[in-house]
DSSP file (Angstrom, degrees, kcal/mol; ACC not computed):
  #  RESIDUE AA STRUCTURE BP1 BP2  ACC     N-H-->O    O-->H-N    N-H-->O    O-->H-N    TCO  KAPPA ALPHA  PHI   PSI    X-CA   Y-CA   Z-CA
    1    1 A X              0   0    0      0, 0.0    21,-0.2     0, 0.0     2,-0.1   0.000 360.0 360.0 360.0 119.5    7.9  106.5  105.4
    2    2 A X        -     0   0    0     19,-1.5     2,-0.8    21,-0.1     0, 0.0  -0.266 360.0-149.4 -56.7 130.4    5.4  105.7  108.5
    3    3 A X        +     0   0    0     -2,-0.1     2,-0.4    20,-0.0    19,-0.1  -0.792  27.2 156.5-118.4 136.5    4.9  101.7  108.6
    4    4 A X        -     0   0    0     -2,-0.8     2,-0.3    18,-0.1     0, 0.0  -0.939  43.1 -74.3-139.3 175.0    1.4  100.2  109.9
    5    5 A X     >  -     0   0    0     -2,-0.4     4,-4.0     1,-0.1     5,-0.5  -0.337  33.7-115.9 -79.1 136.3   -0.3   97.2  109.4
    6    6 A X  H  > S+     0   0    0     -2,-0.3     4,-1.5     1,-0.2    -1,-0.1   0.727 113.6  51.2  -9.8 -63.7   -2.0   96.1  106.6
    7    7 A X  H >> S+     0   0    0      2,-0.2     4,-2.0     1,-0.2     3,-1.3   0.990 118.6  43.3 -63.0 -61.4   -5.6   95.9  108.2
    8    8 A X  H 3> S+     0   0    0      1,-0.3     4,-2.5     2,-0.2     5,-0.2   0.778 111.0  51.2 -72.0 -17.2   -5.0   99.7  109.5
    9    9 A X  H 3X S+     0   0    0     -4,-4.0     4,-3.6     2,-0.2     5,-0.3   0.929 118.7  43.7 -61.5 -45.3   -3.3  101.0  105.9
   10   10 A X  H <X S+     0   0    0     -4,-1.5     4,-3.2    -3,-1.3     5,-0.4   0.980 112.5  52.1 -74.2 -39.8   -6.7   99.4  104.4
   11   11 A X  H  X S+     0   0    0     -4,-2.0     4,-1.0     2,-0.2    -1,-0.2   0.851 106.8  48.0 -37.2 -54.4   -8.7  100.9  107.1
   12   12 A X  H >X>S+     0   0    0     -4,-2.5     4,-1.6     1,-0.3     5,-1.1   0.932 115.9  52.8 -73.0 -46.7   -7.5  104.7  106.8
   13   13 A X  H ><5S+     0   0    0     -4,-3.6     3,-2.2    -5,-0.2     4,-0.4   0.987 102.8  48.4 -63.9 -43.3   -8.1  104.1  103.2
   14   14 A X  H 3<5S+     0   0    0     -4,-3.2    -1,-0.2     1,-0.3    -2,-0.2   0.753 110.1  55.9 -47.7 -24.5  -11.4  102.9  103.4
   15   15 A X  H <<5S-     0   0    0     -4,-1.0    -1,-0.3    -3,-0.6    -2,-0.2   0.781 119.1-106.7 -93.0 -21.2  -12.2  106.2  105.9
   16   16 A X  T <<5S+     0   0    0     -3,-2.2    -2,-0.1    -4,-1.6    -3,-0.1   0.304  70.6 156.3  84.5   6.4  -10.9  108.6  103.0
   17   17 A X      < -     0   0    0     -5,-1.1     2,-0.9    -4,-0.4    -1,-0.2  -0.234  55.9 -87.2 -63.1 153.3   -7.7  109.2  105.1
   18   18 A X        +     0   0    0      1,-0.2     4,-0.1     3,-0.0    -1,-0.1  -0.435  41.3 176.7 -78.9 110.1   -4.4  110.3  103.8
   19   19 A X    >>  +     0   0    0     -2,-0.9     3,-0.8    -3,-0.1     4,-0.7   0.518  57.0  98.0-101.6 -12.4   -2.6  107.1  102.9
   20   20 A X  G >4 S+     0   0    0      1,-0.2     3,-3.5     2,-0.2     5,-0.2   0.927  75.9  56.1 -31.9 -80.8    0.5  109.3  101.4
   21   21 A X  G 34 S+     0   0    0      1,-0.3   -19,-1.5   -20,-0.1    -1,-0.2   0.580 112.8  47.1 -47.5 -38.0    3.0  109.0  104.8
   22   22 A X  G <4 S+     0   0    0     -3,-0.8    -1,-0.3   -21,-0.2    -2,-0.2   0.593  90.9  88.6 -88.2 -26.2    2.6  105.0  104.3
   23   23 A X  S << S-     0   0    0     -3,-3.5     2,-1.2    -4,-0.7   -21,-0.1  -0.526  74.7-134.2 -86.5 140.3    3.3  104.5  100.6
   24   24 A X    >   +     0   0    0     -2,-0.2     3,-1.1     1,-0.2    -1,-0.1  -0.594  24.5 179.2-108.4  96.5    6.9  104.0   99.6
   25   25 A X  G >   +     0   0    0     -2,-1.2     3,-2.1     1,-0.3    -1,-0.2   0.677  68.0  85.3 -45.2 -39.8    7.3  106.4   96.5
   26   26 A X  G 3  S+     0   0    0      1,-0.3    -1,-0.3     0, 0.0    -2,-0.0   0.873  99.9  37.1 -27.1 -61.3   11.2  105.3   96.3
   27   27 A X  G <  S+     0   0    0     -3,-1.1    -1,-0.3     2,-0.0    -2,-0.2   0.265  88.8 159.6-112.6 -17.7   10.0  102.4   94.3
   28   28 A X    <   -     0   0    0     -3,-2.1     2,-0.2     1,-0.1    -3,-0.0   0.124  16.3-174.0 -35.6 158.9    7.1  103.9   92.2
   29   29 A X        -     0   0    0      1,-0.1    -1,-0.1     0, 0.0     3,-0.0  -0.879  20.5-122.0-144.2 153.0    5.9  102.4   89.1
   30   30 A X     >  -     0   0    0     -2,-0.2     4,-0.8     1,-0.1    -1,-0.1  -0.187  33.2-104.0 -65.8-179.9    3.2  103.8   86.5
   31   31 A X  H >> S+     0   0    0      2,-0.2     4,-5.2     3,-0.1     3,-1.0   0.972 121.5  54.8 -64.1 -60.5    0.2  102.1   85.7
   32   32 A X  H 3> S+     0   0    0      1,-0.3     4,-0.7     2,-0.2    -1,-0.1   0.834 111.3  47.2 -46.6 -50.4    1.1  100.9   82.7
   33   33 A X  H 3> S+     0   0    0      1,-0.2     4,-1.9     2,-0.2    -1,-0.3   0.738 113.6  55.1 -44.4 -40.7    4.5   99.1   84.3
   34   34 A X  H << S+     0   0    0     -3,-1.0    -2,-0.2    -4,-0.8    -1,-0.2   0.941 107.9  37.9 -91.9 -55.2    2.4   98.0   86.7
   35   35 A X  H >< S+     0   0    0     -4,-5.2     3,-1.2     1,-0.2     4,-0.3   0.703 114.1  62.8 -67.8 -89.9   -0.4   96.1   84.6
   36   36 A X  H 3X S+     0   0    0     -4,-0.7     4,-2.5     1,-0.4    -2,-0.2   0.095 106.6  38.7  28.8 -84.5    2.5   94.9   82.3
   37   37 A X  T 3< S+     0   0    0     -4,-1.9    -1,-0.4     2,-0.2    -2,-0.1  -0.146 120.0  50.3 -75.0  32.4    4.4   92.8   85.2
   38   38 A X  T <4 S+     0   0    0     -3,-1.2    -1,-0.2    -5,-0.0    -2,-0.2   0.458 114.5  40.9-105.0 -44.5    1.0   91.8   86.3
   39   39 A X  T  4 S+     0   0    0     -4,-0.3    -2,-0.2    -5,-0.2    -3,-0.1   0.978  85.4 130.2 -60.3 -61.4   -0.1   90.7   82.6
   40   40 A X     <  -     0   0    0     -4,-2.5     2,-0.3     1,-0.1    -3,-0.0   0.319  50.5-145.7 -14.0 138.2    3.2   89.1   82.0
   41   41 A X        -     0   0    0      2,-0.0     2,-0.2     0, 0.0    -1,-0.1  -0.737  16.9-173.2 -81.9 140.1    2.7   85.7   80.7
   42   42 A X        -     0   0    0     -2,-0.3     2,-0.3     2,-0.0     0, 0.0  -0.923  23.4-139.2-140.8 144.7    5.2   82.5   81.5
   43   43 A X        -     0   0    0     -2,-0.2     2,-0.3     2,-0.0    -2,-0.0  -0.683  25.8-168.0-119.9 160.7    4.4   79.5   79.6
   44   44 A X        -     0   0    0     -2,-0.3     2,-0.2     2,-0.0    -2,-0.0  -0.969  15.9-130.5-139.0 136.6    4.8   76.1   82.3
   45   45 A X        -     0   0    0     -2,-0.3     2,-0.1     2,-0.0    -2,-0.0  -0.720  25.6-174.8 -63.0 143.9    4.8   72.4   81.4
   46   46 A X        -     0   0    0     -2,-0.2     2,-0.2     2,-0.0    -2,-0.0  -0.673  17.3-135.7-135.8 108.8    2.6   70.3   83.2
   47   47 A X        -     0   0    0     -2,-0.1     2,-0.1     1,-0.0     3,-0.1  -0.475  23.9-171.2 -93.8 121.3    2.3   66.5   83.1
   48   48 A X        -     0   0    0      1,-0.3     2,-0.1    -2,-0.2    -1,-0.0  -0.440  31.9-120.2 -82.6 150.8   -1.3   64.6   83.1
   49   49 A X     >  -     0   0    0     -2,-0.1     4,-1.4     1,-0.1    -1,-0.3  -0.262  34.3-120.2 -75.0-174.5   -2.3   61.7   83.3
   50   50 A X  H  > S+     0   0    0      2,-0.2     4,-0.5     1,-0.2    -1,-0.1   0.761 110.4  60.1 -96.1 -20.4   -4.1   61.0   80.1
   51   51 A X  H  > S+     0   0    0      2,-0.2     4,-2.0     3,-0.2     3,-0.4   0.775 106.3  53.7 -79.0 -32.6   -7.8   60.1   81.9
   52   52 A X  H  > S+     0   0    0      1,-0.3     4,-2.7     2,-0.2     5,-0.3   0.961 109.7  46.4 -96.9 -59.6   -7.5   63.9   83.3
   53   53 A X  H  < S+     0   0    0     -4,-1.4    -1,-0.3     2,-0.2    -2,-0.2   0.500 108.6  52.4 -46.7 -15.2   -7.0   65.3   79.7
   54   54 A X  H  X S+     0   0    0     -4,-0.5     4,-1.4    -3,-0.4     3,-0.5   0.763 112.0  46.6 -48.1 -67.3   -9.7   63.4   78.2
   55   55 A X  H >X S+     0   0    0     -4,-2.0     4,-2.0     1,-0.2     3,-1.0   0.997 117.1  45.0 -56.4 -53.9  -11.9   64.8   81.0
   56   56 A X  H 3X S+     0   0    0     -4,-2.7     4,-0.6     1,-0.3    -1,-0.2   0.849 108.6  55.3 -41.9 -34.0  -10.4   68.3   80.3
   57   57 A X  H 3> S+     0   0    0     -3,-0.5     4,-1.2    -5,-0.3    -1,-0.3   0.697 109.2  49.2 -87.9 -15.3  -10.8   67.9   76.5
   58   58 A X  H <X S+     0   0    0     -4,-1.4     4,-1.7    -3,-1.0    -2,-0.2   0.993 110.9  48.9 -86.1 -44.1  -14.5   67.2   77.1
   59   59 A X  H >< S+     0   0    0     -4,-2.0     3,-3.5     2,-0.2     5,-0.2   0.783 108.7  50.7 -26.5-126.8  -15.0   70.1   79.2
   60   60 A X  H >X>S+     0   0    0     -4,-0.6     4,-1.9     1,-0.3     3,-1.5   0.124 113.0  53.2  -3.3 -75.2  -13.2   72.5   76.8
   61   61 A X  H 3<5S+     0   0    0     -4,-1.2    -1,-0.3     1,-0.4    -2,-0.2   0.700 107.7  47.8 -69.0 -42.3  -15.5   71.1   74.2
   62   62 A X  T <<5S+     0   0    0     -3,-3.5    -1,-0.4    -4,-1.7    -2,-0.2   0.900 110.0  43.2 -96.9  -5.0  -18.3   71.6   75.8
   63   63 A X  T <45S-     0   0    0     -3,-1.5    -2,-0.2     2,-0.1    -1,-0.2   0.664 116.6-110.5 -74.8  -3.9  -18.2   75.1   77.0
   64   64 A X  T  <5S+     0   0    0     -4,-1.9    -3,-0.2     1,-0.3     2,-0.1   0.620  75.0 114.8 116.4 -18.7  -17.0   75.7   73.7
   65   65 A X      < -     0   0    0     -5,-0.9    -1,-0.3     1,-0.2     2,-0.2  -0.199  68.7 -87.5-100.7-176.6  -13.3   76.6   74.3
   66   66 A X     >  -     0   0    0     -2,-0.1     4,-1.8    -6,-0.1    -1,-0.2  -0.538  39.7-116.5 -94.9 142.9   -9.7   75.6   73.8
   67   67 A X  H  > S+     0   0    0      2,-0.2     4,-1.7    -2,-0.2    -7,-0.1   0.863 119.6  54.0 -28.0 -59.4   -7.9   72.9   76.7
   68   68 A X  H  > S+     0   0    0      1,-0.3     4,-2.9     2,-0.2     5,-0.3   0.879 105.6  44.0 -61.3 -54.1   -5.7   75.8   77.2
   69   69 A X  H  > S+     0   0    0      1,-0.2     4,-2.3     2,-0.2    -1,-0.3   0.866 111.2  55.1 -73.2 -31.2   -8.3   78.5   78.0
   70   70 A X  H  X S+     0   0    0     -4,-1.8     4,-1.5     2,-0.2    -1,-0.2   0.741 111.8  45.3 -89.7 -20.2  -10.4   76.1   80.4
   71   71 A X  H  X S+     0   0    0     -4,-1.7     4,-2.5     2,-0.2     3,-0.2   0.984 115.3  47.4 -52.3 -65.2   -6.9   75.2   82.8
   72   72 A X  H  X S+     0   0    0     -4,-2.9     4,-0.7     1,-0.4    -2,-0.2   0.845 110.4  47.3 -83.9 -21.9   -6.0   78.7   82.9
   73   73 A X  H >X S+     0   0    0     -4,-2.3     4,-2.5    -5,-0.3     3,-1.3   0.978 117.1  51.7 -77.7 -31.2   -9.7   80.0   83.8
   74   74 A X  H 3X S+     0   0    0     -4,-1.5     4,-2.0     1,-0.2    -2,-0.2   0.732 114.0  39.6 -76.2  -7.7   -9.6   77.0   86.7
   75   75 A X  H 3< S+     0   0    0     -4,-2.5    -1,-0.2     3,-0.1     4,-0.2   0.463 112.5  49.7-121.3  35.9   -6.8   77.9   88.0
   76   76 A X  H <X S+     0   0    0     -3,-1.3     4,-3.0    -4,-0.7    -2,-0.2   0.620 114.5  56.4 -99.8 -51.8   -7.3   81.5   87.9
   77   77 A X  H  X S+     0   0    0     -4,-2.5     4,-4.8    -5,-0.2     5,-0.1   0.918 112.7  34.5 -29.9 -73.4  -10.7   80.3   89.6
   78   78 A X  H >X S+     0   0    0     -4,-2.0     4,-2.3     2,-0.2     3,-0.9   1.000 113.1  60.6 -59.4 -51.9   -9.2   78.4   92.6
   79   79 A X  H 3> S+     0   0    0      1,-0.3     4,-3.7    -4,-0.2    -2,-0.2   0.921 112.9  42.5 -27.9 -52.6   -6.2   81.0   92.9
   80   80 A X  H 3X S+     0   0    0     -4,-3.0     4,-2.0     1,-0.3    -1,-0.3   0.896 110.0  54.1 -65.4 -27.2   -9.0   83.5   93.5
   81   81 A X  H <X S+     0   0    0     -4,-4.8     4,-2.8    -3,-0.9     5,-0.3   0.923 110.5  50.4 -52.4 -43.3  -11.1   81.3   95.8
   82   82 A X  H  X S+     0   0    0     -4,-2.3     4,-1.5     2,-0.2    -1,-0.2   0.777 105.1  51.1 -58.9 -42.4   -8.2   80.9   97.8
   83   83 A X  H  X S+     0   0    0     -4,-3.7     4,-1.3    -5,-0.3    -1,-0.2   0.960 111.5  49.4 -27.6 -83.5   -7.4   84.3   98.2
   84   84 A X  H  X S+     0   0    0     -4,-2.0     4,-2.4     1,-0.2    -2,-0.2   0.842 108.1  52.0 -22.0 -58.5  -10.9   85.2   99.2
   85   85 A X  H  X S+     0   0    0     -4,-2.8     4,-5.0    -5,-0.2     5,-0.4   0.994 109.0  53.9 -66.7 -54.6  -11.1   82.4  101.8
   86   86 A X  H  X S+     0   0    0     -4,-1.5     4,-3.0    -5,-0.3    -1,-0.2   0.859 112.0  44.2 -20.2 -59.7   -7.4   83.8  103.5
   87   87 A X  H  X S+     0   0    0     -4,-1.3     4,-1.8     2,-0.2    -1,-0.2   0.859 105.0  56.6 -89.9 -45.1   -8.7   87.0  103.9
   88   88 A X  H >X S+     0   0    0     -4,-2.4     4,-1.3     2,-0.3     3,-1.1   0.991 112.9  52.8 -43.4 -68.6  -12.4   85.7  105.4
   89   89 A X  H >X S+     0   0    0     -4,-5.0     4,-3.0     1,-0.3     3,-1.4   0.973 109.0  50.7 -39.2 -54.6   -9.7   83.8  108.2
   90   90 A X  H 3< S+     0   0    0     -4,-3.0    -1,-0.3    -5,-0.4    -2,-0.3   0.912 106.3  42.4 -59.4 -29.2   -8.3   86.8  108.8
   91   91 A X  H << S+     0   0    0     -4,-1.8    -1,-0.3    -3,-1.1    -2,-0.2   0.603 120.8  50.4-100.5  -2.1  -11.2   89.1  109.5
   92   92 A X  H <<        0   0    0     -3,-1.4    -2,-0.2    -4,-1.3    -3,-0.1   0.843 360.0 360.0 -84.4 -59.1  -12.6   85.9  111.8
   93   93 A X     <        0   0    0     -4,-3.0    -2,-0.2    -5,-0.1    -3,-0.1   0.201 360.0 360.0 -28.3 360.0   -9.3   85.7  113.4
């Protein structure tokens, strides 16, 4: 297996280039394996103060949802903002 950098592995794809010589096949997974350990769920405690659940529980209530579901979409949110913003440095860098 041929090793480049990231930016140029995304590049050659992006051109319609043969991305083969770079992938390491040893290791393959299906799709299905693949969303699976992506999906996987892990449940975490985390401890609030009680003013911050009170704000959370009003939120939930008003879009209409569960406590649970309105955490995991904000910190699904930031993850992905964060992501985004990484990748923006890099291509200024």
């Amino acid at each position: 297996m041929k090793t480049i950098s990231a930016e140029e592995f995304d590049k050659k794809f992006d051109n319609g280039e043969d991305i083969l010589p770079y992938i390491d096949l040893s290791s393959k997974r299906t799709l299905k394996e693949f969303e699976k350990e992506m999906l996987a769920i892990k449940k975490v405690n985390v401890d609030l103060p009680s003013w911050a659940i009170a704000s959370l529980d009003q939120e939930a209530k008003r879009m209409g949802v569960t406590r649970q579901s309105i955490i995991k979409m904000w910190l699904i949110q930031k993850l992905d903002d964060l992501s985004l913003n990484r990748k923006s440095l890099k291509q200024v860098g």
